[in-house]
Backbone as CSV, one residue per row, in Angstrom:
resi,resn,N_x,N_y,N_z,CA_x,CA_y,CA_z,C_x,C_y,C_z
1,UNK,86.156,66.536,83.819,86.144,65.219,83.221,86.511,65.337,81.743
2,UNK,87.575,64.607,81.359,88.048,64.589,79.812,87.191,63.626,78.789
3,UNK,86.504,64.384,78.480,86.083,63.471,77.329,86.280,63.681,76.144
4,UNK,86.562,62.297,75.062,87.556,62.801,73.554,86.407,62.196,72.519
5,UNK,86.988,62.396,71.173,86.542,61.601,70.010,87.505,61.558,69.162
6,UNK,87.752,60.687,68.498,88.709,60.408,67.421,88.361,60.131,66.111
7,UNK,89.335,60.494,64.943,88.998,60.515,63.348,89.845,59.640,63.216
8,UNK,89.593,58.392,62.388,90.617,57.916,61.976,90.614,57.382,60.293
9,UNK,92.107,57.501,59.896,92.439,57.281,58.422,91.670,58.817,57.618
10,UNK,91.468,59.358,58.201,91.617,61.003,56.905,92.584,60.952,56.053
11,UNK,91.959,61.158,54.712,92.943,61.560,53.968,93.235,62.703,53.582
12,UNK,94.423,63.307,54.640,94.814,64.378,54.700,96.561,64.332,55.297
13,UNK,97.371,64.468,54.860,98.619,64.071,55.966,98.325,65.379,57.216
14,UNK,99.120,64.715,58.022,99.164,65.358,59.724,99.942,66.395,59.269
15,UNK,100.808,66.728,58.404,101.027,68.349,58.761,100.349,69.405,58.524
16,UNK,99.781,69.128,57.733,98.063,70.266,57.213,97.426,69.898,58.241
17,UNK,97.248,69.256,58.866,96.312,68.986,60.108,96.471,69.911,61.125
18,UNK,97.785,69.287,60.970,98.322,70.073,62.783,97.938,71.155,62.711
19,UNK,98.280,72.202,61.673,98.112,73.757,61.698,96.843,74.419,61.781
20,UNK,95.671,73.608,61.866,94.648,73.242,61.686,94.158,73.857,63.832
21,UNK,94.604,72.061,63.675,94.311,71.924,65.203,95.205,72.917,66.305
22,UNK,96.573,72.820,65.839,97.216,74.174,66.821,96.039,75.195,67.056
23,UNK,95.256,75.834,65.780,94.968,77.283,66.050,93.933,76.914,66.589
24,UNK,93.279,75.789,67.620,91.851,75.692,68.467,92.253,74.969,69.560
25,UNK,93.226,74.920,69.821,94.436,74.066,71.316,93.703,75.119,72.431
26,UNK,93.242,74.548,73.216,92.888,75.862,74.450,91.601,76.827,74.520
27,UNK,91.234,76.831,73.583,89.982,77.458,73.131,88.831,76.929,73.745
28,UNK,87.550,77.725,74.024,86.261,77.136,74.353,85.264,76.751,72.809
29,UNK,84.964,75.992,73.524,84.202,74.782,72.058,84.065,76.122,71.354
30,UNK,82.577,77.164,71.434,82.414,77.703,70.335,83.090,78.739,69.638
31,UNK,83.753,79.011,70.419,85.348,80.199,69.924,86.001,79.186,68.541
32,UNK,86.003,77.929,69.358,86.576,76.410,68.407,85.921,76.358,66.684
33,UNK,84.705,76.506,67.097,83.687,76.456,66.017,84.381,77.684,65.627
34,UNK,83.982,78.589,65.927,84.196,80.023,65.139,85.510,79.933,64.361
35,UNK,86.483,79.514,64.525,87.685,79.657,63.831,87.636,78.437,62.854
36,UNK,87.237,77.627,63.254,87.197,76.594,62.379,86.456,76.892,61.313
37,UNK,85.202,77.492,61.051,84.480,77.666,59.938,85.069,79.222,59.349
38,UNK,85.730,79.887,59.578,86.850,80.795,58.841,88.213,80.409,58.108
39,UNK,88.627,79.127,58.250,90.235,78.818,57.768,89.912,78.536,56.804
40,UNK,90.827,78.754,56.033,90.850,78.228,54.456,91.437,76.354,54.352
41,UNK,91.673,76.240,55.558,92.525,74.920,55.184,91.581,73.526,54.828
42,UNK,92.041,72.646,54.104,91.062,71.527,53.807,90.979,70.849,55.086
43,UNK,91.617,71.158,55.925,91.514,70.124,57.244,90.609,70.903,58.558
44,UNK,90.087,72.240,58.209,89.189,72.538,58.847,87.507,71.956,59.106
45,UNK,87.373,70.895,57.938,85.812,70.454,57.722,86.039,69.616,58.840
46,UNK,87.315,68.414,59.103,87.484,67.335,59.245,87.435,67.573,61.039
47,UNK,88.492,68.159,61.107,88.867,68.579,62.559,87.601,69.029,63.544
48,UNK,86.952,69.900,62.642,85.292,70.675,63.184,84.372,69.219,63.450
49,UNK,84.190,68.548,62.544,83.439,67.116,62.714,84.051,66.638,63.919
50,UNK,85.655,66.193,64.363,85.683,65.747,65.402,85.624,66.297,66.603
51,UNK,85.467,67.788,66.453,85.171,68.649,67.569,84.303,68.248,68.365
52,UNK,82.628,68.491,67.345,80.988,68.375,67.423,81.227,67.307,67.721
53,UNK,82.080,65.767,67.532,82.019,64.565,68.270,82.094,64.444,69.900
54,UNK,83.226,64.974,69.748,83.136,65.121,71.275,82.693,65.774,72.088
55,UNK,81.940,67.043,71.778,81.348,67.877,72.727,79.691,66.961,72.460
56,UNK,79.395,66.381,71.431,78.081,65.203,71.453,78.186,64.015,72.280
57,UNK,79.770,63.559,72.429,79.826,62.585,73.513,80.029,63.106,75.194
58,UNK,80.344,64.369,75.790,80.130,65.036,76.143,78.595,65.139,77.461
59,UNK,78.245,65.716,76.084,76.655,65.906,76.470,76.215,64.909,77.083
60,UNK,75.744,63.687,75.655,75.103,62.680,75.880,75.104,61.397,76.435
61,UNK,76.985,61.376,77.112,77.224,60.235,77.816,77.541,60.590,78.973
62,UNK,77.693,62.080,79.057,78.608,62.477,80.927,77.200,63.516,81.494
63,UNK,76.463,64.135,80.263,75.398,64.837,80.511,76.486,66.316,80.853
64,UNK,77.132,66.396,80.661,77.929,67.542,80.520,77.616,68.965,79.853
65,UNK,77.681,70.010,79.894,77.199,71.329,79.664,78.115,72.086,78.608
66,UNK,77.462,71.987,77.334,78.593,72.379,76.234,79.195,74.009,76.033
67,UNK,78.185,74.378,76.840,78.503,75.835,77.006,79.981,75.808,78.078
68,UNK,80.524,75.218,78.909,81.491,74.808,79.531,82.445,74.576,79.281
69,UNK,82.418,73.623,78.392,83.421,72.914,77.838,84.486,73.840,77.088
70,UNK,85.526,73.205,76.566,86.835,73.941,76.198,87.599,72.629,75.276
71,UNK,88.769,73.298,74.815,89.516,71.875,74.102,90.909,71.747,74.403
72,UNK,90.801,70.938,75.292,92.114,70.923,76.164,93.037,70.350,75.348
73,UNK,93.184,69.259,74.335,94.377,68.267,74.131,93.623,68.114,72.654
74,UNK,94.456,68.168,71.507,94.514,67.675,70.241,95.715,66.699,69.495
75,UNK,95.586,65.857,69.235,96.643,64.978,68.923,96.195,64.730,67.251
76,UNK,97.536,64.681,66.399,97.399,64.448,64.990,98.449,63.640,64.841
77,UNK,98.257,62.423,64.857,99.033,61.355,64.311,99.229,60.762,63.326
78,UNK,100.012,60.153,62.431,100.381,59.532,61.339,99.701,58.680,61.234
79,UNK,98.598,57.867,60.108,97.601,57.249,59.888,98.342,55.892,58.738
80,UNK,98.311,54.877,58.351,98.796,54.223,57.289,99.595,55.037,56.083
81,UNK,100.362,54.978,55.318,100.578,55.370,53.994,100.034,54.710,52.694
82,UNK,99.586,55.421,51.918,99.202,54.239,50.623,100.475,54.894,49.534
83,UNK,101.048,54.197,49.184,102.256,53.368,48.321,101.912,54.093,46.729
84,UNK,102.557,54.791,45.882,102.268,54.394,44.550,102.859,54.709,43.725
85,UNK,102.789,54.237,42.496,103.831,54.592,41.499,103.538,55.098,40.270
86,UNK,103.801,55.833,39.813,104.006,56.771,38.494,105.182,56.344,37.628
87,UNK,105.267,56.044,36.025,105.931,55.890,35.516,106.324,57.062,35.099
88,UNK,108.053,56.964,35.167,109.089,58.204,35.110,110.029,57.726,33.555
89,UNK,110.687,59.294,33.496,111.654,58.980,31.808,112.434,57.754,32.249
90,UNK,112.973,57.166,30.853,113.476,55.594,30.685,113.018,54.331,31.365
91,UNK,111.279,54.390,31.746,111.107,53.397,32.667,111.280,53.292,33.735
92,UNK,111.648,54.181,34.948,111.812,53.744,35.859,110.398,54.213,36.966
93,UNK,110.464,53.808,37.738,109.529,54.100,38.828,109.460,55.538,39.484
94,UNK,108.389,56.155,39.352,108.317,57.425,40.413,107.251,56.810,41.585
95,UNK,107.929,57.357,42.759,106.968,56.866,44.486,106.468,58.209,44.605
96,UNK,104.950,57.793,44.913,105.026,59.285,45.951,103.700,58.105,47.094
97,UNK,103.680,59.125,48.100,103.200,58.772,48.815,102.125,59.510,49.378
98,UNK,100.236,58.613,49.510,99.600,59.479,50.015,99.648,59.238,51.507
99,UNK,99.464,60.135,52.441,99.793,60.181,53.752,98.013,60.018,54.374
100,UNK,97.915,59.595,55.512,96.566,59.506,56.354,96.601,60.211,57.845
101,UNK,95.731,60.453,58.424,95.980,60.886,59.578,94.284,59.932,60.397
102,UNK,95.391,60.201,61.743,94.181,60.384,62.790,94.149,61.384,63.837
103,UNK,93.149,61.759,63.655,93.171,63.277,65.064,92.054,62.906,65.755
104,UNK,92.504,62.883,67.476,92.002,62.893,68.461,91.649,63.868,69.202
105,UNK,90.568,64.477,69.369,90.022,65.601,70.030,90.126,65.671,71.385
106,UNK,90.355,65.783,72.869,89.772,65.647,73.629,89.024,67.142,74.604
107,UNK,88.190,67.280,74.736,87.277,68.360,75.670,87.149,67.947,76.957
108,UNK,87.113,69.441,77.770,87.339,69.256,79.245,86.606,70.392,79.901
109,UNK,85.917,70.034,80.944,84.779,71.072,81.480,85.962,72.560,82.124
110,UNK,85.096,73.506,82.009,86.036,74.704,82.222,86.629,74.305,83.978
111,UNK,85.413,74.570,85.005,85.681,74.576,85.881,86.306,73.359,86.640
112,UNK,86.608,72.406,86.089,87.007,70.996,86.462,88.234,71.536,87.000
């Protein structure tokens, strides 16, 4: 049985994410944990939170066995952009853009 949790609007863009979530694609939850609290990346706090979401929804809504579980499917999608501008030489406008994400966890019992 697939059960997920989702983050949404992190401010983090999805490509720091992804590299994040690639390295726990397939993994059993606490192998998941384990790598996650070793990366240096800022998107390891975020990703780990939505891990523990779903192996808590998991538990407490399917009664599911977390020792079981695994992380079948991670999705990091493009979240809103926020817009802004910096003034550049002779007046003109500098854009940059902060990027958002949402990452969707989903966990899946081993033997299913």
């Amino acid at each position: 049985m697939e059960v997920w949790a989702k983050a949404k609007y992190l401010r983090i863009g999805p490509r720091k994410v992804r590299l994040v979530a690639n390295a726990i694609l397939g993994k059993d939850v606490e192998t998941a944990f384990a790598v996650l609290a070793f990366l240096p990346n800022r998107g390891a706090p975020m990703v780990a939170k939505v891990v523990k979401s779903a192996v808590a929804n998991a538990e407490n809504n399917y009664g599911l066995d977390p020792g079981n579980l695994f992380v079948s499917r991670v999705a990091v999608d493009d979240g809103p952009r926020l817009k802004r501008m910096r003034a550049k030489a002779r007046g003109r406008p500098g854009w940059y853009v902060k990027r958002m994400s949402h990452v969707t966890v989903v966990v899946d019992e081993r033997g299913a």
